[in-house]
N, C-alpha and C positions, 0 to 999 in steps of 0.2 A: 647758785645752787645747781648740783648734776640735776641733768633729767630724771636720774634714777632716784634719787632724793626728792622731787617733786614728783615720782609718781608714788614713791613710800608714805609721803604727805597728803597726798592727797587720799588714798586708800584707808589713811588714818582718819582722814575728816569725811570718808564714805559711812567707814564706820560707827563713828560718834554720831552722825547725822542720824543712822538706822538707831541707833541705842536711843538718844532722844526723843527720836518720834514715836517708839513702840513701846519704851519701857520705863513707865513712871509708878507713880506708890500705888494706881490700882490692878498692875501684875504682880498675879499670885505665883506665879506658874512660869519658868522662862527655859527654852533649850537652848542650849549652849553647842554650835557648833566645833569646826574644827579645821584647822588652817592657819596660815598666817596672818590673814585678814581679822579673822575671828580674837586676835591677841588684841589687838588694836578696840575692838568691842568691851572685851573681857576689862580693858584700862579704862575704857568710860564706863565702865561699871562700879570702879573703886570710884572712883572722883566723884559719883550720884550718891555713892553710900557715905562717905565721907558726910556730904552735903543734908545728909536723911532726907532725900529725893526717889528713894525705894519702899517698899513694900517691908515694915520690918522682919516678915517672915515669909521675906519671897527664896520659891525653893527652885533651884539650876539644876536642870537635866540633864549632862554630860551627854557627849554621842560617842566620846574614843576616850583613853586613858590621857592625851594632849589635855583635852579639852576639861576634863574632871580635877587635873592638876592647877589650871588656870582657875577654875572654882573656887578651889580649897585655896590656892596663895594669895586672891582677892579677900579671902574672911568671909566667904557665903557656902551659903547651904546646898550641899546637895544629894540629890533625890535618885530614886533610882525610877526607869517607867515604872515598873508596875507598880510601886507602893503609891501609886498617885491613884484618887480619884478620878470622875469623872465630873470635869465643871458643872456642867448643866445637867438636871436630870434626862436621862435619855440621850445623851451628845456621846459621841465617842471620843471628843476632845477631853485630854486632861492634862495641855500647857496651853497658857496665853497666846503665845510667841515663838515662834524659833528663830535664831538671828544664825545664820551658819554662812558660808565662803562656795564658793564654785569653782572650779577649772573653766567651764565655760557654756554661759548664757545666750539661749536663740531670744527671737524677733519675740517670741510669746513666753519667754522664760520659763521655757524648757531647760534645764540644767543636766551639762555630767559633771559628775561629782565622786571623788575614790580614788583623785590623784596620791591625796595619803593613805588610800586603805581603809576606811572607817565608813564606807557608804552602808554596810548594814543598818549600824546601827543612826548613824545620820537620819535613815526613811524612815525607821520605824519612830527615830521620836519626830519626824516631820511628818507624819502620818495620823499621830495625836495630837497635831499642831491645831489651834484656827489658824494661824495665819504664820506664813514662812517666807522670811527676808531674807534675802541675799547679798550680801557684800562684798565686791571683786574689784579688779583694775578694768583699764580702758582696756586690754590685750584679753578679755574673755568675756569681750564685747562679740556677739556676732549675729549676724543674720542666719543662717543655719547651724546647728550645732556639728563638729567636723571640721568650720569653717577654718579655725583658729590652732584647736585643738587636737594634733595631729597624732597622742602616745594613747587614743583609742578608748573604748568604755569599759572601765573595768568591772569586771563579774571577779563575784566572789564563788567561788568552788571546792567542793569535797575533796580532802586530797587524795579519800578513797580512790578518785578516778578520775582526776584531772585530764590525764592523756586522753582517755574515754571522750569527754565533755568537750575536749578541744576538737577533735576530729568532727561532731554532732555539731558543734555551731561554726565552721568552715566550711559546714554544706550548704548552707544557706545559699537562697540567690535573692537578688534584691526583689523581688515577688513574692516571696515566700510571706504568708501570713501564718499567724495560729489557727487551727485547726476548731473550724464550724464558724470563723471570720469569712466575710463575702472579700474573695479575691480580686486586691484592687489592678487596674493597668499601672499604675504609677511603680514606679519602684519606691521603696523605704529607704534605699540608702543605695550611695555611690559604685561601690568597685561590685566589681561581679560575685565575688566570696571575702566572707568576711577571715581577717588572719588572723590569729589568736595566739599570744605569745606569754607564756609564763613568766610573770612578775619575779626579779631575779634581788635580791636582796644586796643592798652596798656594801655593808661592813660587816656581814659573815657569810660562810657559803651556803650555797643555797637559797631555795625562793623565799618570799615575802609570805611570813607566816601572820597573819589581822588577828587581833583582841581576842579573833573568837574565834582561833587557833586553824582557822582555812586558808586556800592558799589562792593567788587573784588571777585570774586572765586577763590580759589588755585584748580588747578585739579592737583592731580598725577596721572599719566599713566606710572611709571615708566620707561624704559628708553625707549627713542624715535627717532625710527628707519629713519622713513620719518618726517623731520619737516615740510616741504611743506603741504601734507598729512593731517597732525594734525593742523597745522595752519589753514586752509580749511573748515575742518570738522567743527572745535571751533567755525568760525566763522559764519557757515551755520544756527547757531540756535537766532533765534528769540529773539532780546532782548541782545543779546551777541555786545557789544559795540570795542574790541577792544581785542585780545589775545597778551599775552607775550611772541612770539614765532617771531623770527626777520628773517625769513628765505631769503637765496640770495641778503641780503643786505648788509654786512659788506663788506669791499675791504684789511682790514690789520686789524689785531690785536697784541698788546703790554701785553706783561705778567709780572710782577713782581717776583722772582723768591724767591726762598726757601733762598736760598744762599747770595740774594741782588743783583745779576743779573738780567737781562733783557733778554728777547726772542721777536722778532717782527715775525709773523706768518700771511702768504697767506694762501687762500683755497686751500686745496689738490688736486685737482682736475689741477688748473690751474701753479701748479708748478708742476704737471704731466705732463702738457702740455708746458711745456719750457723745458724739460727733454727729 
């Protein structure tokens, strides 16, 4: 078996593994990522329903039009945010679970996310998540985010004023914080200004128009220090719709491995603190 087949394999059994442990008959509520990874989720979903190892009125939250199609060809329900409740009185959660894919995961599982364009809606139902799992390969594995990951974070933007917004976040410098933030010494991220290059679309002309008809900037800022920080900043500017920066919200990530193994990974921080 190619390496490349044992890491398709393995990604496959990152997947199932996260489906397993997160999603049995008492999830009512489940978001549906979006990815390739997230296919491989979406097939251990059929073979649990098959089994009536679900929730028989569990309802799937799409985050992109991918991912709503993988719903509907499984034979599950799905939901749209806002027609959902809120779980618990007073909670602003109202999915179980979110099971969604990465471009690529730091040391504390900070995530960018928006290599296909769908991070909008991604954060917002990972926003209404309790709990959001990650499923990727060994190659968006890393100790800072940047590290791996070198086609940048993508921001979604008004095409009102795209060129506007591009020039406003290449001013940046790695110091720069949000404004009434206590300025740190440290820098947030690597290169001196960040570059920000409109998302150019493969099989028609013109840029890369998302679900929700805006159009996306990759920034590189090579590697990045503080995603809080950078997430912050990205979004402080005008016109700036949504960044590909998932900071403090993952609870568990699932890796595919080189070898065909599997690795399930906390943020370091908090297995510092069971230690």
């Amino acid at each position: 078996m190619s390496s490349l087949n044992l890491v398709e394999q393995s990604k496959r059994s990152a997947a199932f593994a996260a489906v397993d442990k997160h999603v049995g008959p008492t999830v009512r509520v489940l978001g549906v990522g979006s990815g390739s990874t997230v296919v491989y989720a979406a097939e251990r979903l059929v073979e649990l329903k098959r089994l009536n190892k679900l929730h028989p009125e569990l309802l799937c939250v799409p985050t992109s039009f991918q991912s709503k199609q993988l719903i509907i060809d499984a034979g599950l329900r799905a939901s749209d945010l806002d027609d959902l409740p809120e779980l618990d009185p007073g909670s602003f959660a109202s999915i179980d679970v979110t099971i969604d894919g990465a471009d690529e995961v730091d040391a504390e599982l900070n995530a960018i996310k928006g290599g296909g364009g769908a991070h909008l809606r991604e954060k917002l139902v990972a926003a209404a998540s309790k709990k959001l799992v990650l499923i990727a390969d060994y190659r968006k594995d890393s100790e800072v985010l940047g590290e791996k990951w070198d086609k940048g974070v993508p921001v979604e933007v008004s095409p009102l004023a795209w060129s506007t917004i591009k020039r406003q976040l290449e001013r940046f410098v790695p110091k720069s914080r949000v404004q009434g933030m206590t300025a740190e010494a440290v820098a947030a991220f690597e290169y001196n200004h960040p570059i920000a290059v409109l998302r150019q679309a493969v099989r028609k002309a013109g840029p890369v128009v998302t679900d929700n008809g805006n159009f996306i900037l990759d920034v590189s800022m090579g590697k990045i220090y503080d995603p809080l920080a950078v997430e912050q900043l990205l979004k402080m500017v005008p016109g700036v719709i949504e960044v590909g920066i998932f900071s403090n919200m993952a609870t568990e990530a699932w890796f595919g491995n080189e070898d065909g193994s599997i690795t399930c990974r906390f943020p370091r921080s908090e297995m510092k603190k069971q230690d």
